[in-house]
Steps between C-alpha positions, in 0.01 A plus 500: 500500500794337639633667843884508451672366829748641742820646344828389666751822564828446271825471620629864526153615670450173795439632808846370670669786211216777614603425801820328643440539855151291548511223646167307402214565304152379397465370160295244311602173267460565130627155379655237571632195314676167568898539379572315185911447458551583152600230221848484418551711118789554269606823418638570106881362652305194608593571860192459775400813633545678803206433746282751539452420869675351802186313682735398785575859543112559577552360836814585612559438872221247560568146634445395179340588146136401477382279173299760342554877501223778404572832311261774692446859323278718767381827419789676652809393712670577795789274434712589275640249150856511435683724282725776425728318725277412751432230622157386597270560861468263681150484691123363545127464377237479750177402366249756641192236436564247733369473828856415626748609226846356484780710359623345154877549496636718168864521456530539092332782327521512088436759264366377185474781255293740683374264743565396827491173592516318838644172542324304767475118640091542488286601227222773586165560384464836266313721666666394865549765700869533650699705712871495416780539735877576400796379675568871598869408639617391161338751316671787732858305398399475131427874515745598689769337274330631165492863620823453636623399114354786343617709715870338465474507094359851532806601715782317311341669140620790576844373537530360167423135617210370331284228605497182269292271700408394869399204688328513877621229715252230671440637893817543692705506173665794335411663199667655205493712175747467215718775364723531245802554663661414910446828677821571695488449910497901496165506268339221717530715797390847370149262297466368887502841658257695209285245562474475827466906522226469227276266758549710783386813260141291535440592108116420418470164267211513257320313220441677183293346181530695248336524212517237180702719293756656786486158707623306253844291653734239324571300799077370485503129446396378146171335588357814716215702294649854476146611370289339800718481790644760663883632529640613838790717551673537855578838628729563765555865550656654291733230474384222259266428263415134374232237364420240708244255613622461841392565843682802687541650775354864570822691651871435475483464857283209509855330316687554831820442372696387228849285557764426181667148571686393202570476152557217267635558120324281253477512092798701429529847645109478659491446900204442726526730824283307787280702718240431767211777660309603797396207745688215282816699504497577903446135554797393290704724669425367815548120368837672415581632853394203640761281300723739524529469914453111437772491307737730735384287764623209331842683456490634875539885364281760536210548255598854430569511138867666504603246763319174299693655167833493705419137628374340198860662342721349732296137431550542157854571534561198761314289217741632289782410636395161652419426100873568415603311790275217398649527125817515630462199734338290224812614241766291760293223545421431112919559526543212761240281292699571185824403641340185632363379135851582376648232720182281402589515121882457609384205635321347198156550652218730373423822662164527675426803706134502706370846658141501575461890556675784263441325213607661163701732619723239712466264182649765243778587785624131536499512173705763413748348744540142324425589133832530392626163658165351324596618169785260538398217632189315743203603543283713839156513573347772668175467660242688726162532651307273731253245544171592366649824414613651202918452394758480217743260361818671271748241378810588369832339393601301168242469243456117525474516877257786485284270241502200735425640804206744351358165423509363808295836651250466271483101661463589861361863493141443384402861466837664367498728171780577330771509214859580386744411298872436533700559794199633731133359569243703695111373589281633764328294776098555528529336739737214682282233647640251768800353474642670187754689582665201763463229154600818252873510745533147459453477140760745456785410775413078404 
């Protein structure tokens, strides 16, 4: 008679779900097998499909990605795969067989069906006993910003603001969930402050698993096996009630706090309202401070925020004005340049105007100082930019003029683009290379 071997605990019962606070635990290898990238296919549309599986992802964070990669299932795990919005642990396999064991680094965790499966750089022998070891930092962050959501959508429910979807940020990054509608500055505040009152309550979190019939949940991805896996619900108080596979934390005061940044409107009338929790959310702040009193001592004002509003207000309104100034300033001299082409066409001579900074906007002034002359007779050319820089070249006057001299651009300006018809030309410069713009003058005033 056959002796059936070790059953592996499914995803919904692995130890890291029992139990989101351990840090390591002894296990053994099951199986393991050499990766095999899957062929390319066609789909019915005759489009290749979607990969399956990111092997570069595996080894996220190493110096670089090894040539083969292993898929390990043990009998239970620690580290927990990615899902419900989670990403993956990050952590380590110790062989427990060797005289002098040497941590084998894990930082992608899969769950294939009901399976979980380990990424790593070396294959093990089944049967290998291993102790695992999570990257507890990250997991607290992961947690913390998970509970932290639930807690958010649980909050924000009850105000008629539904959540549509959420995304957690990489480390150091904020998250956010997507609602239907942009909560006013008013609503922000009041979700901030019930949520930060529901932490400090310290309501218990728990895990519930129902069972089949009463457990059953829409949100369970396609390929998970309802019948033989197991559903969990998250409890907190009396607060919320939810499936999901992730790992939480076992109070709301374990989340610390919770901090509303921003909002961002995206597919119609549907916004995304960025958050950040416990430890992550303290340091950003302090990142804030700190370029917050960078920045005032920059300015030479005090880092207080009413006096750095006041300060940035009065920059903004010197900018301001120094802009009109500016505007102003660059309106008289595009006058004294178009009195000067004036006398050039008087003359007999064509007009050519040079200004390597301002660009279009002192182009289109010139021009709206000699384009009535122009329509009349000769001919101006109006050029910008500088030597290995980007520029423009607008040509304006009588048609047979403007048809000669475009000509002669497209001659000495090697990278110009451009077209027009009639009494005006326009091309832009990619870029004017040595020399140009001195032979482009002297094809036009020779």
């Amino acid at each position: 008679m056959a002796v059936a071997g070790p059953v592996p605990a499914v995803v919904g019962a692995l130890h890291c779900q029992k139990d989101s606070y351990s840090k390591s635990l002894e296990t053994k290898v099951i199986s393991c097998t050499e990766y095999t990238p899957p062929k390319p296919s066609q789909n019915g549309k005759g489009k290749p499909q979607k990969k399956s599986t990111d092997p570069d992802k595996a080894f996220e964070g190493g110096t670089s990605t090894p040539s083969k990669a292993y898929l390990i299932e043990l009998e239970d795990s620690v580290l927990f795969p990615e899902g419900g919005g989670q990403p993956t642990d990050h952590g380590s396999l110790t062989p427990l067989d060797n005289e002098t064991p040497e941590s084998i680094p894990i930082t992608y965790i899969q769950r294939h069906g009901l399976r979980c499966v380990h990424w790593s750089p070396q294959p093990l022998e089944p049967g290998t006993s291993v102790r695992q070891d999570v990257d507890f930092t990250r997991r607290w962050d992961h947690m913390q910003q998970h509970t932290g959501q639930h807690l958010l959508s649980a909050i924000m429910d009850k105000m008629d603001l539904e959540t549509l979807g959420w995304g957690m940020g990489a480390a150091g990054e904020m998250n956010y969930v997507e609602l239907p509608r942009k909560p006013t500055a008013s609503e922000i505040a009041d979700i901030q402050n019930r949520c930060n009152e529901t932490i400090r309550s310290n309501m218990p979190i728990t895990v519930e698993t129902p069972d089949q019939e009463s457990g059953k949940s829409d949100s369970l991805p396609d390929d998970y096996d309802k019948e033989r896996g197991v559903v969990r619900y998250i409890r907190i108080g009396d607060l919320d009630y939810n499936a999901c596979c992730g790992t939480h934390l076992q109070q709301t005061s374990h989340v610390q706090v919770i901090f509303l940044h921003h909002t961002q409107t995206i597919r119609g009338t549907n916004c995304r309202l960025y958050f950040t929790c416990g430890e992550r959310a303290i340091q950003m702040a302090s990142e804030h401070i700190n370029t917050l009193r960078a920045v005032a001592g920059s300015l030479s004002c005090s880092p207080e925020p009413l006096a750095f509003q006041a300060n940035i207000k009065r920059l903004t309104e010197n900018l301001s004005e120094g802009r009109k100034r500016e505007k102003k300033l660059l309106a008289e001299i595009a006058g004294f340049e178009g009195e000067r082409l004036k006398r050039d066409i008087g003359a007999g001579k064509n007009g050519w105007c040079y200004r390597a900074t301002d660009g279009l906007d002192f182009t289109n002034l010139v021009w709206t100082e000699v384009k009535d002359l122009v329509k009349e007779r000769g001919v101006v050319v109006l050029v910008s930019g500088q030597e290995k820089g980007v520029g423009g070249v607008m040509i304006v006057g009588q048609k047979e003029l403007v048809e000669r001299l475009s000509a002669k651009v497209k001659e000495v300006v090697s990278s110009v683009k451009g077209g027009g018809k009639g009494e005006k030309w326009q091309g832009k410069v990619v870029e004017w290379k040595k020399g140009e713009i001195e032979a482009l003058r002297e094809a036009v005033e020779g």
